[in-house]
N, C-alpha and C positions, 0 to 999 in steps of 0.2 A: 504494500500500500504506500503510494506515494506522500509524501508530506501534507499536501493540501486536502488531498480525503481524510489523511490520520486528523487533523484541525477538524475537520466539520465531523468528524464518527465520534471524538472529547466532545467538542459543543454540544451534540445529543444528548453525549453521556450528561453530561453535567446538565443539561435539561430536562431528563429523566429526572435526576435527582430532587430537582427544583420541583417538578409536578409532584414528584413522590411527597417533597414533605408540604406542598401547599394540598396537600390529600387531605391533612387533616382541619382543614379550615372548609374547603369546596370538595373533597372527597371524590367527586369526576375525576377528577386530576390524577390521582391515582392509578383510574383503568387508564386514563390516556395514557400514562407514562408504561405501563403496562403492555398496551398496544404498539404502541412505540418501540418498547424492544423488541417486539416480534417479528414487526419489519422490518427494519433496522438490523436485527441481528446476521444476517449473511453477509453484510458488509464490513460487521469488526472481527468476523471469523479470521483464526489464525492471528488477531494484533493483540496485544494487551490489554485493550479494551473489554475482550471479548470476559475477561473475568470479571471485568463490572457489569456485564449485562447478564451473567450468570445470577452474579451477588443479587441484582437487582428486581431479577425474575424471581428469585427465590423470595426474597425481601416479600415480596407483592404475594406471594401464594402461601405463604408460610405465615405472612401477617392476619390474613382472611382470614386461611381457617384458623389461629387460637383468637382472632376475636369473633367469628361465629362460636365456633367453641363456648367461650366468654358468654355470650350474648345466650347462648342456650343455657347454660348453668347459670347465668344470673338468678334465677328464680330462688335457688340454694345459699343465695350469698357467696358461693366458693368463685360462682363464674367472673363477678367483679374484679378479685383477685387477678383471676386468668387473662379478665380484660384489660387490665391497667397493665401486668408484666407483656402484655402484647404491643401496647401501645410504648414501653419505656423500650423495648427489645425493636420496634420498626424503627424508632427513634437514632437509637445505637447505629444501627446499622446505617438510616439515610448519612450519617454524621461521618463514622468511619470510613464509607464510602468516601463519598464527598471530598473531604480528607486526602485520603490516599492518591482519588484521583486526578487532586491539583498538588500536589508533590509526583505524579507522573509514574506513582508505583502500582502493578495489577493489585488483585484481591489475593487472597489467598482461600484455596480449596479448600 
C-alpha cells in the first residue's frame, strides 16, 4: 500500500474510532463505524491497520452482546453491574485504540 492510501485507511481508522465513542451520546454512530469497517476492511488487509479494524470489530460485537446481556439481567440487579463493566470495558478499549493508533503502533492479538 502506497503512502497516500496508508493516510486515508488511518483517517478511517481514526474515524471509526471517533463514531465509536460519539456511540455513546447518538448511539447510530456506533453501527456506522461498524459498517464502516466492513467495507473498508479489504483495503487495510495485510497493513497494520488491519489490527485496529480487528480490535474495532471486536470492540462493537463484544460491546453489544455484554450490554444486551446487561440489559437482560437488569431485572436481577446483577445485569447493571454487567452493564456498567461493559460500558467502562468499550470505553478502554475506544481509548487504547485510539492511542496506539496515533503513536503509529498495531493492536495486539
Amino acid at each position: 500500500m502506497d503512502v497516500e492510501n496508508l493516510q486515508s485507511a488511518k483517517n478511517i481508522t481514526t474515524a471509526v474510532y471517533a463514531l465509536q465513542a460519539l456511540g455513546f451520546v447518538f448511539g447510530i454512530t456506533f453501527v456506522v463505524a461498524v459498517v464502516l469497517n466492513y467495507i473498508k476492511r479489504e483495503d487495510v488487509r495485510g497493513t497494520w491497520l488491519e489490527s485496529h479494524f480487528r480490535w474495532q470489530i471486536r470492540t462493537f460485537w463484544y460491546g453489544l452482546l455484554w450490554s444486551a446481556l446487561g440489559t437482560l439481567l437488569a431485572i436481577i440487579l446483577v445485569g447493571w453491574f454487567i452493564w456498567a463493566a461493559a460500558v467502562v470495558w468499550v470505553i478502554y478499549r475506544i481509548a487504547k485504540g485510539w492511542l496506539r493508533l496515533s503513536e503509529g503502533k498495531e493492536m495486539y492479538v
